[in-house]
C-alpha positions, 0 to 999 in steps of 0.5 A: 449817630447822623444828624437830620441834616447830614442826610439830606441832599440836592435843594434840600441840603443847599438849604441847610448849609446857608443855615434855613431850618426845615419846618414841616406843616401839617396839612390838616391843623395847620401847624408847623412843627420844628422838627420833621417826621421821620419816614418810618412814622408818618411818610411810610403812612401816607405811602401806604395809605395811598397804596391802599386807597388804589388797591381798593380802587382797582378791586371795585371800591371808590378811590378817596377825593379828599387826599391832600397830597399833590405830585409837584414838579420840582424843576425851579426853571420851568412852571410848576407843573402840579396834578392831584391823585384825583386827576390822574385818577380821572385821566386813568378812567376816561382812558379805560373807559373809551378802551372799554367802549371800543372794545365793546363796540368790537364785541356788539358788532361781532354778535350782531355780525352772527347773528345776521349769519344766522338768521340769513343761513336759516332763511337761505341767504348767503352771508354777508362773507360769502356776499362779499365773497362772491361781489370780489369773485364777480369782479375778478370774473369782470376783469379775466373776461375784459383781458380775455376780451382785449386779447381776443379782440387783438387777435382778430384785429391781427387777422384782419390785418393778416387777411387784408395784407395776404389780399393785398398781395394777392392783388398785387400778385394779379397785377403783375402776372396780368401787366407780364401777360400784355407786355409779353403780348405787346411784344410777340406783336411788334415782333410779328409787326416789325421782324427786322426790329430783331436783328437790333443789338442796341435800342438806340437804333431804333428810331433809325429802325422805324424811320426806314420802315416809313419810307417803305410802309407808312401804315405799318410804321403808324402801327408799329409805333402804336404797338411801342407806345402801349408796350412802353406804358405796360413798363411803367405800370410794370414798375409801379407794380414793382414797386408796390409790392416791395412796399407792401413786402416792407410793411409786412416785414416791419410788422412781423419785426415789432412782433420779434421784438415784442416777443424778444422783450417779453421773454428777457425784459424781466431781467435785472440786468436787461439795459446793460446786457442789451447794450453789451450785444454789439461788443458780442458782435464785435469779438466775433467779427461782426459790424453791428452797424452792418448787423443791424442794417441787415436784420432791417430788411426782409433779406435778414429776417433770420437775423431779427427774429426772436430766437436770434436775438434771444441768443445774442442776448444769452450770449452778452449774459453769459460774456458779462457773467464771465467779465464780472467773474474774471475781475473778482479773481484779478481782485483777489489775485492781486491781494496775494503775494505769488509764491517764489520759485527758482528760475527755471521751474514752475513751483511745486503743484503748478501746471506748466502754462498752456500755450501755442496750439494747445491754446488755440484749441482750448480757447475754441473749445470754450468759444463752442459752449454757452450759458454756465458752461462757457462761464466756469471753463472761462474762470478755469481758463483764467486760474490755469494762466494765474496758476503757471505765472502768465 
């Protein structure tokens, strides 16, 4: 038979072996007994007791306030750390008790909430959901008219601008026809004034011309320098004219290039690649032959306007998309070609179930097959390319 002492353990046994005899008091007489008691008789007791005391608990029943029995942390370090069965108890109800008033709440706002439904149904006025409805329908209402007004109020400004700037022309245009109008008149006068200034092969002789002139008319010398004198400002208001309208002819290019641009952006500004494929155009140009520095220099003015407008940009870009798809694909295969060990052939031979490489004009054709395709077409005959020269060893 074991001893008492050979089962105890932890604190309990250290106790036993420097020689402490354990003693056990009762907690209602107060008396110490030498001789502990053995689980089955009183410790099984108290456990059940105190199951019994928490089941009638939960059935409705109070819970005894008079336990003795306290739930000690044993941890010598720390402070002792002791509750009663009373406490948790209490701990337990205030915490079912305000989970109980939050769902009551719940409850009591839910059958208030019907019943003011109710009552608003049978007097004909709408709900508080369907008020709330129709105060964010409203406002989505608010919001498509302010865009739809925004909107409208740019197209208008826009035609305005397209009006002023078609009136703008319009006068410069009336200008110009005018001022050629009176120089050509100016100059059917001098003509008539003067026929042997005809005859002139170089300006520079006319001074020497008008000299001669006075020596034999001096009225028709005065009035022919009066006649140069006003064909000369009809030039300078010709070039002022001139050069109005190439300003006005750059203002308006430059406004129909932000909305290229714009347009540009629009449709491929969404892309998760945008920047990189954007930057990659020039190198696109480049191995077509194209200067980008000449490129871009051109589609700045109204000479190439074909060159800036949306759908040429927009193809530039499909095709730096598309280069960039086939650069990307092609360095996956060298990656996984590298990590192969090419299969040994005599020499002479190309191996069997390998096309001998295509080279020369064969080439040269396939190469500008490929150069006419675009989108996922060139980038799949891009990769077959590369696996046929991988494939024949070149």
């Amino acid at each position: 038979m074991i001893d008492a002492d050979e089962r105890k353990f932890g604190r309990d046994a250290d106790n036993a072996a420097a020689g402490f005899k354990s003693v056990t008091v009762d907690a209602d007489t107060g008396k110490v007994h030498d001789k502990a008691p053995q689980p089955d008789e009183t410790e099984n007791d108290t456990v059940r007791q105190m199951a019994n005391e928490l089941s009638a608990g939960r059935m409705g029943k109070p819970i005894a306030t008079d336990t003795k029995i306290e739930f000690v942390d044993r941890d010598p370090e720390g402070p002792k750390a002791a509750f009663t069965l009373e406490q948790a108890a209490d701990v337990v109800d205030a915490t079912r008790k305000a989970d109980i008033e939050q769902i009551d709440k719940r409850i009591e706002a839910l059958r208030n909430q019907e019943i003011r439904d109710a009552l608003d149904k049978n007097a004909g006025r709408p709900t508080d959901a369907e008020r709330d409805a129709a105060i964010v329908a409203e406002d989505r209402r608010k919001a498509d008219a302010a865009r739809a007004h925004t909107e409208l109020l740019q197209q208008v400004n826009q035609q305005i601008a397209n009006h002023d700037a078609q009136v703008r022309a319009a006068q410069i245009d009336a200008a110009e026809q005018r001022i050629h109008g009176q120089r050509m008149a100016q100059l059917s006068a001098i003509a008539n004034l003067a026929p042997e200034l005809q005859n002139l092969s170089d300006m520079r002789q006319l001074p020497s011309a008008i000299a001669a002139i006075e020596q034999r008319s001096p009225q028709r010398a005065q009035a022919l320098k009066a006649q140069i004198n006003t064909l000369v400002q009809l030039n300078r208001q010709h070039a002022a004219v001139q050069n109005a309208k190439a300003q006005h002819a750059n203002s308006q290019y430059e406004a129909w290039a932000r909305q290229q641009d714009q347009a540009w952006i629009a449709k491929h500004g969404k892309d998760a690649n945008f920047r990189e494929i954007a930057s990659s155009i020039g190198d696109v140009l480049q191995e077509h032959g194209i200067d980008p520095a000449e490129y871009v220099k051109l589609a700045s003015t109204p000479q190439g306007a074909f060159l800036r407008s949306a759908q040429a940009q927009s193809l530039l870009f499909s095709m730096a998309k598309a280069r960039g798809k086939a650069k990307s694909m092609a360095d996956l295969q060298h990656k996984r070609a590298g990590a192969q060990v090419p299969p040994v052939v005599r020499p002479g031979t190309t191996g069997p179930g390998v096309m001998a490489p295509v080279t020369g004009a064969a080439r040269e054709a396939q190469l500008n097959k490929i150069g006419k395709l675009t989108g996922d077409a060139q980038v799949r005959a891009l990769a077959e390319l590369l696996a046929s020269k991988r494939r024949g060893g070149r």
